[in-house]
N, C-alpha and C positions, 0 to 999 in steps of 0.2 A: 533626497533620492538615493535609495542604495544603489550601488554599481554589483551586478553580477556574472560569471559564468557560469554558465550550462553547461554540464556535462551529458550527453546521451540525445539523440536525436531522432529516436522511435517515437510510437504515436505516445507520449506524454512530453514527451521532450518536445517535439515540434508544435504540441499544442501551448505547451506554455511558454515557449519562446513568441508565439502570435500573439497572446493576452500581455505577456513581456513589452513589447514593440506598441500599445494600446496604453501602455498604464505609466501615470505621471509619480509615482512610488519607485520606479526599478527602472535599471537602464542596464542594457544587456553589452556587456564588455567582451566579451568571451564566448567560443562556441567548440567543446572538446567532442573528439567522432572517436569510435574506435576502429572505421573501418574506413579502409584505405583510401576507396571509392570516392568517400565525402570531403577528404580533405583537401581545401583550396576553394569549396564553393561555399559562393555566400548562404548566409542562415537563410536568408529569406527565400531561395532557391528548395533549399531541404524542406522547411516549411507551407510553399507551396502561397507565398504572400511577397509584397512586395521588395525591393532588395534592402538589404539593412546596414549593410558593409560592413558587415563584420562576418569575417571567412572562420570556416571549420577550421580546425584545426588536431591531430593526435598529438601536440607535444604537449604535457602536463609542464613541463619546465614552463615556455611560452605563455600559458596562460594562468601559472604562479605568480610570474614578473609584472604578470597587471595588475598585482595587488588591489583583487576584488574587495567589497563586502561580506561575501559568502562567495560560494559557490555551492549548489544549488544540482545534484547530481539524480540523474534518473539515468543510471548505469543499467548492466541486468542484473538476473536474479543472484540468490545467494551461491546457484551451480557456479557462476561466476567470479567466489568472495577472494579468491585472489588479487585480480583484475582490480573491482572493487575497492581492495586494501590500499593496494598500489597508488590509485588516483588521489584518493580522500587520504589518505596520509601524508603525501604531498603537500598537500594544501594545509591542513592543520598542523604540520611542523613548521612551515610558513604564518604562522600565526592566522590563519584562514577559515571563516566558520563553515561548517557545512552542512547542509540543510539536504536529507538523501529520501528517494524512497525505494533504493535498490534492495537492501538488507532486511528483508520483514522480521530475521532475531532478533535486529538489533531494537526493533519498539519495545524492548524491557531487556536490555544488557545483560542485567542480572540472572535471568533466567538461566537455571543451571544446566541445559541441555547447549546452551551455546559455548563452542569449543574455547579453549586458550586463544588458538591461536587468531581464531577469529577477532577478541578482545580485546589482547593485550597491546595490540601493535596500533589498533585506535587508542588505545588508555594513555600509552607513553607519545606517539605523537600528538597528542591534548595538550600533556604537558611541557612539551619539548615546546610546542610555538604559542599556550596559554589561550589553546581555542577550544571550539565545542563543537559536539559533533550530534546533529539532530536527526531520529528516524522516525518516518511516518507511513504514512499506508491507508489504505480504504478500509481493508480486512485483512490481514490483522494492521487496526489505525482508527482511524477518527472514528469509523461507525460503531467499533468494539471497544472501545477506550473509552473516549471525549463522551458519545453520546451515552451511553449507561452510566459512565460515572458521575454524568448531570444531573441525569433524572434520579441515580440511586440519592445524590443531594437532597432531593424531595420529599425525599420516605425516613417513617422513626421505625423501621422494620425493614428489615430485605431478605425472606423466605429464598426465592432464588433469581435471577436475571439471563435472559437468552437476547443474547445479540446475533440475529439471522442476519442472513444472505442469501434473498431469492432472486437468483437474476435468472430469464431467458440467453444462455449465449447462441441462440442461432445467427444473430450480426457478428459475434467476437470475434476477433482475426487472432487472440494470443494463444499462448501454448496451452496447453488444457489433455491433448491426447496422452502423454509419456506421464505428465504429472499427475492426471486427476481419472485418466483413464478412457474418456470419453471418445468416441469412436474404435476403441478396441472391441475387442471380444472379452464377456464377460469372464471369463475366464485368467486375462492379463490381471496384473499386480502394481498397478501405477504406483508411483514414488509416494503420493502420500497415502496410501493404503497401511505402510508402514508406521504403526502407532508413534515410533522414535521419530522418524522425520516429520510426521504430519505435525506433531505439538512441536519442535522445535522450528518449523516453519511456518505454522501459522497459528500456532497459540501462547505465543508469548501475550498476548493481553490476559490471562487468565489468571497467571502470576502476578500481573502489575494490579488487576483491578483488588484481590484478596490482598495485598501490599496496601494499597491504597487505603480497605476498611478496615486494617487493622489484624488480619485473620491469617495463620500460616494453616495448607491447603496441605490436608494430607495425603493425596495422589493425587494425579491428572490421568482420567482415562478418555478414551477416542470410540466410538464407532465407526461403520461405514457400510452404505449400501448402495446399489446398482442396479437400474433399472433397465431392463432391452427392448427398444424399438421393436415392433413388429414389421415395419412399415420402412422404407427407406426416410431418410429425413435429409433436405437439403440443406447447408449450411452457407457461413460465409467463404469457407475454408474447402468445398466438396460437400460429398454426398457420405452419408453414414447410411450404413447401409443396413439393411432388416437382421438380426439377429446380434448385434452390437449394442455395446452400452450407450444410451442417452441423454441419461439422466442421474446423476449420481447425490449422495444424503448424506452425510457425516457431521460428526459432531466431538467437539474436545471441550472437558468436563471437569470441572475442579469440585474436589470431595472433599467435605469440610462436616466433621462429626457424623460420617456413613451415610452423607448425605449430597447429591449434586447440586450446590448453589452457585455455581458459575456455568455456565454453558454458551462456547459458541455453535453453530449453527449454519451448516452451506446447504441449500436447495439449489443444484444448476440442471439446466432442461434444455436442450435442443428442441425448443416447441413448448409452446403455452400447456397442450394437452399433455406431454408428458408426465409418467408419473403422478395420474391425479390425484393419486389418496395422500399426497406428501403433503405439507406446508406452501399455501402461497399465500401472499400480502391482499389485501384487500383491493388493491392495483398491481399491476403487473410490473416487475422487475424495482423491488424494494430492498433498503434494508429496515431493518424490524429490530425491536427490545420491547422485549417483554418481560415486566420485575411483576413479581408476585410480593405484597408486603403492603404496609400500613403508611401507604395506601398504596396498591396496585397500581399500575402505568404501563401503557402500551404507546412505543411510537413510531410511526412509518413513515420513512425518507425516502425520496424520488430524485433519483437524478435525470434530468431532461435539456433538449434543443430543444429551443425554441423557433431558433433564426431561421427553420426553412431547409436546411441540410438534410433533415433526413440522418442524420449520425446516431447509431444507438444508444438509447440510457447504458449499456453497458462502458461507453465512449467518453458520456458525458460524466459516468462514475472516474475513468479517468482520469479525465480533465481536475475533478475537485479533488482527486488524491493530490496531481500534482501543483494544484495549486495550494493547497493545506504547506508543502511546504515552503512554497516561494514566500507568501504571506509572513510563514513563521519565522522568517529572516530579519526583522529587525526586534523581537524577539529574543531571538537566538544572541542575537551580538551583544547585546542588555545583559546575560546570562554568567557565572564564572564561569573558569574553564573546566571541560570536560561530557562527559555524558549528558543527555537532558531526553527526558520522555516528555511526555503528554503532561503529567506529574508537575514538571517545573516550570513549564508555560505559564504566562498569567493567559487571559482571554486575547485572543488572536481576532481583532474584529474586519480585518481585509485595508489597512488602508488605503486611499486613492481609487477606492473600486466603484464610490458614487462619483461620476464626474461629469 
């Protein structure tokens, strides 16, 4: 049984502290908050399940000395990578693995768009306590990594490969308006509209998959488009209102001989009907690959509740981001020290998950 702590108790953190408390693999030692509020209550309080005795806590010291397994972090995003650096350096200069899906650059290190400073101060605490430091994700992660780089396994030819993302967010409760634009006015300039930030934030698999075949990519370029509501549209979050963006399209693109053979792919929609002439899955709220090559292959993943809750496939996409990385925790400690992608995993098959 690995022993771990949690860092981060928003909805991934709370969901996989519940599957945590469920599974005869993991035993949850630790529970880090960053906010003030939470600290002193038990996990299973935050959680919203039974109590577990084990209290939040903000002191990174405190939950070092429990000399974990891993630690196991769903901090926030990269606006946050100070924060971030701070915690997870901690623990890996303690000799301490850690298994993140705060940092979406960090799913391919290498990628040159990611700063110094962001880098270096994981590289040297690697080495300073001979740990490893794992990043994963849905998108950019398992759906645009793991799953294309499997099926491209299949093929003696790869023309080109698009790893989509069509979800409906009208359930989603995350941030979406500043970053991606959605309930603005068409007119706004969301943060990844910015060709530099959108590929340094969510296209690091683009790099690692051309790594991976062998191929150095001679640009990476982005689109991006925007669709407006006619119609107010209610969400989880409020009401977007008639003349507002709904629906947004974008794409980041690796160019390989004047040609685009990598491409990711976001379809998101406040509303099934949104946007009809875009891309959607053969079911609703998928992600998709699709390799053109000898032989062709197309595959569509759903993430779903089953149990009755009623929680969105965008929720239950969640849940398997952050369970991709609890799983990949004895893994990770199998591993030498230092960085590890998707790349240096062998197969991750969920232990303790049939019981």
């Amino acid at each position: 049984m690995k022993r771990v702590v949690v860092w981060g108790t928003g909805v991934v953190g709370t969901m996989v502290i519940a599957e945590i408390m469920r599974s005869p693999a993991f035993e949850l030692v630790g529970v880090g908050v960053s906010n003030p509020v939470k600290v002193g209550k038990d996990a299973g309080e935050l959680c919203g399940i039974s109590p577990t005795g084990v209290l939040a806590t903000d002191s990174v010291d405190e939950l070092v000395a429990l000399a974990p397994d891993a630690l196991v972090h769903y901090g926030p995003t990269a606006q946050h990578a100070d924060d971030n650096i701070r915690v997870m350096s901690a623990f890996l200069r303690a000799g301490i693995d850690v298994c993140s899906t705060a940092m979406t650059p960090w799913v391919w290190p290498g990628m040159k768009q990611n700063p110094a400073a962001w880098i270096d101060p994981i590289t040297q605490a690697c080495e300073e306590g001979g740990a490893s430091c794992f990043t994963t994700g849905i998108d950019p992660g398992f759906a645009n990594d793991l799953f294309p780089l499997t099926l491209m396994g299949l093929c003696g030819e790869v023309t080109s490969v698009r790893a989509s993302e069509l979800l409906d967010y009208t359930d989603y409760e995350g941030d979406y308006e500043d970053e991606m634009g959605i309930g603005r006015p068409p007119e706004f300039t969301p943060l990844l509209e910015i060709p530099d930030l959108l590929i340094m934030a969510w296209g690091a698999t683009v790099p690692m998959i051309a790594h991976a075949v062998g191929i150095e990519l001679d640009d990476i370029t982005t689109t991006w488009e925007k669709w407006v509501t006619p119609t107010d549209r209610t969400t989880a979050k409020g009401v977007i209102e008639a003349g507002n963006v709904a629906a947004i399209r974008f794409t980041i693109n690796g160019i390989y001989q004047a040609r685009e053979v990598i491409s990711l792919e976001h379809v998101n929609r406040i509303g099934l009907d949104a946007a009809p002439e875009w891309p959607a899955g053969s079911q609703d709220d998928v992600y998709r690959v699709d390799i053109t090559g000898s032989p062709s292959i197309s595959q569509e993943t759903s993430f779903r509740f089953t149990d009755g809750s009623g929680r969105s496939p965008a929720v239950a996409g969640c849940l398997a981001t952050g369970l991709r990385a609890l799983n990949a925790v004895p893994a990770v400690n199998d591993l030498p020290a230092g960085w590890v992608t998707a790349l240096d995993l062998p197969l991750v098959p969920g232990v303790g998950t049939i019981r």
